[in-house]
MARVOPA-257386 format. One record per residue (C-alpha): x, y, z. Coordinates in pm, whole numbers, plus 50000, padded with zeros to 5 digits. Layout:
XYZ...
//
This chain:
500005000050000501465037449928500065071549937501295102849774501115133049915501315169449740501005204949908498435224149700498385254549819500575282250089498515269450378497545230950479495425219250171496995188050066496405161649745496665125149841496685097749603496925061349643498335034449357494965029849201494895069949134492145081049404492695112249521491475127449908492055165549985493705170250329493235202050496493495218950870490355224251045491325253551171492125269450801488875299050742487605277050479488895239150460488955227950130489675190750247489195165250553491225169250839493325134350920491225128051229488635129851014489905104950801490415079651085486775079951184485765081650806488155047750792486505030151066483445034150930483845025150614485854994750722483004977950940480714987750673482314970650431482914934550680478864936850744477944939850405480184910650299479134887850621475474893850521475754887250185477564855750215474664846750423472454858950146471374891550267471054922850167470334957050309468314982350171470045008550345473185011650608474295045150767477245048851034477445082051231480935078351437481775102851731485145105751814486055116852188489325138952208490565153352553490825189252503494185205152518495945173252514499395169852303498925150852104495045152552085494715117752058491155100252064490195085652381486745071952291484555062651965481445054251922479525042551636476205037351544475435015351279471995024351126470524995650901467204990750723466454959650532464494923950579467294909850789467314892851131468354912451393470674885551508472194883451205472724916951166474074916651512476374888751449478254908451166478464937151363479904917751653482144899151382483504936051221484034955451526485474926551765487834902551451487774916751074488014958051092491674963651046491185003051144488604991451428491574969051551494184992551516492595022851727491455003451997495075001252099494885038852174491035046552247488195028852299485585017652087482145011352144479065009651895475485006351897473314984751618469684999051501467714978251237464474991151108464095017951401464624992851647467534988151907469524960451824472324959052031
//
């Protein structure tokens, strides 16, 4: 895996690509008007898309599929720390489709606690809880 990484302008908007030619803007939160995500952002925006991507393969190779799956991660820094490292993250996994709930629970469970590299790589520094709603009803 490699990433390239140009500076694009005189402040802290940066190009990244990767091999296959995909390109993410960084950028400094604090900049007036951030063209680009922030890297912290980008490690929440990973973890999400990682365990989405485990659940949708464990359901389908159990033959189903969602009609719709939303994350919304918070990420918990302590303020004023150096480095402001996250302490705690939580997601919640939003899904809609005609899918057991313990199924649905099971790849969630599977994701989060064995096959989410970036889930498995930041617990080692915060941790990581989630919560599971299917259909508008609590799942976990």
């Amino acid at each position: 895996m490699k990433i390239s990484l140009k500076r694009i302008n005189e402040n802290y908007l940066f190009e990244t690509v990767n091999e296959r030619g995909n390109i993410v803007m960084l950028d400094n939160k604090s900049d007036e008007e951030p063209k680009g995500a922030s890297p912290m952002d980008l490690l929440l925006r990973g973890i999400a898309g990682c365990s989405s991507i485990d659940i949708v393969m464990i359901l389908r190779k159990q033959n189903h599929e969602l009609e719709d799956l939303q994350v919304e991660v918070d990420g918990y820094r302590q303020d004023g720390a150096v480095p402001n490292v996250f302490k705690k993250i939580h997601l919640d996994f939003i899904l809609k489709g005609d899918v057991p709930a313990s199924k649905v629970a099971r790849a969630v469970k599977l994701s989060m606690d064995k096959y989410c590299s970036v889930s498995k790589m930041l617990e080692k520094a915060a941790e990581i809880s989630y919560s599971v709603n299917l259909n508008s009803e609590k799942v976990i």
